[in-house]
MARVEXFI-805745 format. One record per residue: residue number from 0; z, y, x of N, C-alpha, C in turn. Coordinates in nm, 3 decimals. Example, Ala and Ser with C-alpha at 12.3 -4.5 7.8 and 13.67 -1.06 7.14 Angstrom:
2
0; 0.780; -0.569; 1.319; 0.780; -0.450; 1.230; 0.780; -0.330; 1.320
1; 0.708; -0.225; 1.285; 0.714; -0.106; 1.367; 0.787; 0.003; 1.290
This chain:
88
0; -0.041; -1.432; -0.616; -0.072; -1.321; -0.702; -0.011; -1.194; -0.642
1; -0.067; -1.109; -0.651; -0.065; -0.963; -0.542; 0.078; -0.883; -0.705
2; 0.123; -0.817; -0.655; 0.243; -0.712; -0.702; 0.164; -0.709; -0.814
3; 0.072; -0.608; -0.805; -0.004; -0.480; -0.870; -0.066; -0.560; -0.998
4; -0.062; -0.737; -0.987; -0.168; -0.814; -1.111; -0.093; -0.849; -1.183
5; 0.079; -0.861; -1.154; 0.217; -0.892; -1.214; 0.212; -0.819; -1.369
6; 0.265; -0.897; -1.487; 0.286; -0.848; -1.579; 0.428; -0.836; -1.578
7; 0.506; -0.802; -1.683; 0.618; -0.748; -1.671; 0.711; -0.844; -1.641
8; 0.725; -0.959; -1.733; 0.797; -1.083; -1.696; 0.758; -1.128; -1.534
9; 0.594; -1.152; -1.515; 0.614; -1.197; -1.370; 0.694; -1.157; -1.257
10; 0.660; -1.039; -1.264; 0.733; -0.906; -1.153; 0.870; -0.941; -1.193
11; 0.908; -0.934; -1.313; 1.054; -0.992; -1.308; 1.159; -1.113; -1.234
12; 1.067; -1.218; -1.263; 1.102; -1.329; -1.162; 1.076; -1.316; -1.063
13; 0.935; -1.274; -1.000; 0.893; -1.232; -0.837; 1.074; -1.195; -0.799
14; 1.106; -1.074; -0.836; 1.220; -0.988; -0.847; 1.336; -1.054; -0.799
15; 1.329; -1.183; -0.892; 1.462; -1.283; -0.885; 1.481; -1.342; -0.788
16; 1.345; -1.403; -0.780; 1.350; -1.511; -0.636; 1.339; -1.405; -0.510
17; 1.323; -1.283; -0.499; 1.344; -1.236; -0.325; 1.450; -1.228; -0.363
18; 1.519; -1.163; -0.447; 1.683; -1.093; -0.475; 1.738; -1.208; -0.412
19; 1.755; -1.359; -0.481; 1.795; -1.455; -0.461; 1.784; -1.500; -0.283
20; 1.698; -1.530; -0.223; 1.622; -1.541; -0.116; 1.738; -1.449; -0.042
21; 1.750; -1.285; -0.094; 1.823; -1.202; 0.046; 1.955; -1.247; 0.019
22; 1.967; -1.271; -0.118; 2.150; -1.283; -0.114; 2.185; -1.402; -0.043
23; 2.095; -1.509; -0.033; 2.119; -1.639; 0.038; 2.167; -1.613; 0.174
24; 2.058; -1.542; 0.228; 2.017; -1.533; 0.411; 2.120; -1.449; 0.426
25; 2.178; -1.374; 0.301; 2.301; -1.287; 0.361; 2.420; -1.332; 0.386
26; 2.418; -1.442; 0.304; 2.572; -1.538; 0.319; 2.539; -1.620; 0.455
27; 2.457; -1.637; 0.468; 2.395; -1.710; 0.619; 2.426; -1.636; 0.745
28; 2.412; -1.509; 0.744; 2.391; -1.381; 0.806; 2.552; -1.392; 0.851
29; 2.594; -1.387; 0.775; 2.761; -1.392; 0.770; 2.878; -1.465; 0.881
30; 2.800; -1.558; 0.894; 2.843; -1.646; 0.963; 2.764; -1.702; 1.105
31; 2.615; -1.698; 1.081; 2.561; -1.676; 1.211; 2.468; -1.533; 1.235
32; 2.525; -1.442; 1.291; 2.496; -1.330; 1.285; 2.365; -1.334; 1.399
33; 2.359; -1.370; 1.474; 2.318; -1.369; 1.624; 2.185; -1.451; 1.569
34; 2.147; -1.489; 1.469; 2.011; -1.631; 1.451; 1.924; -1.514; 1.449
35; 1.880; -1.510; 1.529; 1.719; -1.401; 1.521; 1.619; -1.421; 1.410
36; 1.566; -1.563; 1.435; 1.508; -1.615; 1.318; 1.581; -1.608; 1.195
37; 1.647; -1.614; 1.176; 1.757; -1.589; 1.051; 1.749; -1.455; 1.024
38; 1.751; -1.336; 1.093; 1.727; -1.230; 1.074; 1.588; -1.157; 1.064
39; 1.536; -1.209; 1.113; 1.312; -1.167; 1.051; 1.382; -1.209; 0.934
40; 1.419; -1.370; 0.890; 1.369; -1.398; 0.736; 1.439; -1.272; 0.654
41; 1.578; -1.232; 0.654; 1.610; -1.170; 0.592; 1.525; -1.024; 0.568
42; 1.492; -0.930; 0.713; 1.424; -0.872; 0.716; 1.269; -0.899; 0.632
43; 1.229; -0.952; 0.662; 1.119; -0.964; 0.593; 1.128; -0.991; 0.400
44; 1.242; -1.089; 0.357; 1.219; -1.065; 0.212; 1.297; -0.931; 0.162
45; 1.364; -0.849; 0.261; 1.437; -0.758; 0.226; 1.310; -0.659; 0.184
46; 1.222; -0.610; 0.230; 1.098; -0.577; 0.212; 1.017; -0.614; 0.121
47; 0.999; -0.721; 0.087; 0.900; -0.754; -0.016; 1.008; -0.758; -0.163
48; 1.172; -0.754; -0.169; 1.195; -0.723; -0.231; 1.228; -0.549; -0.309
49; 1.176; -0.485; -0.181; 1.219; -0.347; -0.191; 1.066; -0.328; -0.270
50; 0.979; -0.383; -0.179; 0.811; -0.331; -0.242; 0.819; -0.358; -0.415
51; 0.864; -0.498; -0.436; 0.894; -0.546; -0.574; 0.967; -0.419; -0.681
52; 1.057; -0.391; -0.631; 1.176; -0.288; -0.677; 1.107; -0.183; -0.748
53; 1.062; -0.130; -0.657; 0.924; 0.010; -0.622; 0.852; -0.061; -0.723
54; 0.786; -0.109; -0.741; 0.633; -0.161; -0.824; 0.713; -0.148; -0.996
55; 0.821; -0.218; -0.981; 0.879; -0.268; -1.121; 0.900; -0.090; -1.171
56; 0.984; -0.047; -1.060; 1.040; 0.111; -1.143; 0.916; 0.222; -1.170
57; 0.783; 0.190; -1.095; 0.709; 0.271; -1.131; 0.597; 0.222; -1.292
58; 0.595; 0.149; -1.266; 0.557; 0.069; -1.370; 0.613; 0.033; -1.549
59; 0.752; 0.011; -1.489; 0.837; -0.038; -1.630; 1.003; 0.059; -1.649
60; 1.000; 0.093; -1.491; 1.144; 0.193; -1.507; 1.216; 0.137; -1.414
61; 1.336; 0.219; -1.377; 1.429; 0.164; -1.269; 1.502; 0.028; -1.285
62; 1.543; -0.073; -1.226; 1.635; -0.136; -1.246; 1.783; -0.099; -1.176
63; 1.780; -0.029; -1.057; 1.890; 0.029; -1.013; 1.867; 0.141; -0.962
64; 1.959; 0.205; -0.951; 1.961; 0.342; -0.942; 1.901; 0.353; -0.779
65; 1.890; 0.327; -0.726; 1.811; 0.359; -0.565; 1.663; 0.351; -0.597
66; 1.625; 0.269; -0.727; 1.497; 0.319; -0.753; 1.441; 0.424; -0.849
67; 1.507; 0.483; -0.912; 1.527; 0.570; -0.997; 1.457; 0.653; -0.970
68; 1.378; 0.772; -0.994; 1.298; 0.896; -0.993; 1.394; 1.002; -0.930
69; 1.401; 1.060; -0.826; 1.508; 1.158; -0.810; 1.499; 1.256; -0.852
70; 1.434; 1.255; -0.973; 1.384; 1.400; -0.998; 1.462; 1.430; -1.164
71; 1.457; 1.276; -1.194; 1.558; 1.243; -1.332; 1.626; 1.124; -1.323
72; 1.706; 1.050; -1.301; 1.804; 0.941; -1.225; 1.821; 0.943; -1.348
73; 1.849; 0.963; -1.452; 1.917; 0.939; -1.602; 1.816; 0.882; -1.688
74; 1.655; 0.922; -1.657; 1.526; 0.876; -1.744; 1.595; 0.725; -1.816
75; 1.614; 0.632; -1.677; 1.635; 0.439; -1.724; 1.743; 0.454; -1.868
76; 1.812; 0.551; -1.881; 1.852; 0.525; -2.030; 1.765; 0.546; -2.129
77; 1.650; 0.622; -2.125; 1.558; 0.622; -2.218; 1.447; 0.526; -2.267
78; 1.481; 0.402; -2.167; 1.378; 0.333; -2.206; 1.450; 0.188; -2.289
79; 1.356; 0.118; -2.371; 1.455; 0.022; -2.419; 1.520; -0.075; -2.340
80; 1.634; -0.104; -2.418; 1.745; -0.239; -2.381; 1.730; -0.343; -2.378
81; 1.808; -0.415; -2.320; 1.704; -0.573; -2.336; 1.744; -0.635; -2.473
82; 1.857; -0.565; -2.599; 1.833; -0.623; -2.693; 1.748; -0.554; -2.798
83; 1.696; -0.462; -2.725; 1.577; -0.342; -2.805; 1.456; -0.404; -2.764
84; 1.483; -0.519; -2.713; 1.352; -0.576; -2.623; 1.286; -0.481; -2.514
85; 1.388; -0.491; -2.410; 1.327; -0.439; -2.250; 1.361; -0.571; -2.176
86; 1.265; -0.522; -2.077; 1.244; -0.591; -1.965; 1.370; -0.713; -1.917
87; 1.485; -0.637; -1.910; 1.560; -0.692; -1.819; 1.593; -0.870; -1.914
């Protein structure tokens, strides 16, 4: 399923599992720095989690501040909480 067909929950988990995925390859990274192949993978979900990032904040709002609008970085308090029932 392509980004753009994601409902809010999907995109959410999409979200989880690259997040998950880079933090792995990063503890990997750590210790064998030099694995080339080890480094595309990271490279590569580092990307599809950034594209993810991007899709979610234009769509539903920032989740961290690097995705934020630079035009209002403060907006993500205006939208609801997750016990106001938001996203997160």
């Amino acid at each position: 399923m392509l980004i753009n067909q994601m409902n809010q929950q999907q995109l959410l988990h999409w979200i989880d599992m690259v997040s998950f995925t880079v933090m792995d390859i990063t503890l990997y990274l750590d210790t064998h720095s030099r694995d080339e192949e080890a480094l595309k993978f990271f490279n590569h979900y580092s990307e599809l989690r950034r594209v993810a990032m991007q899709a979610y904040a234009e769509q539903y709002g920032p989740l961290t501040i690097d995705t934020a609008n630079p035009d209002n970085y403060w907006a993500w308090a205006e939208q609801p909480w997750p016990w106001e029932g938001g996203g997160c």
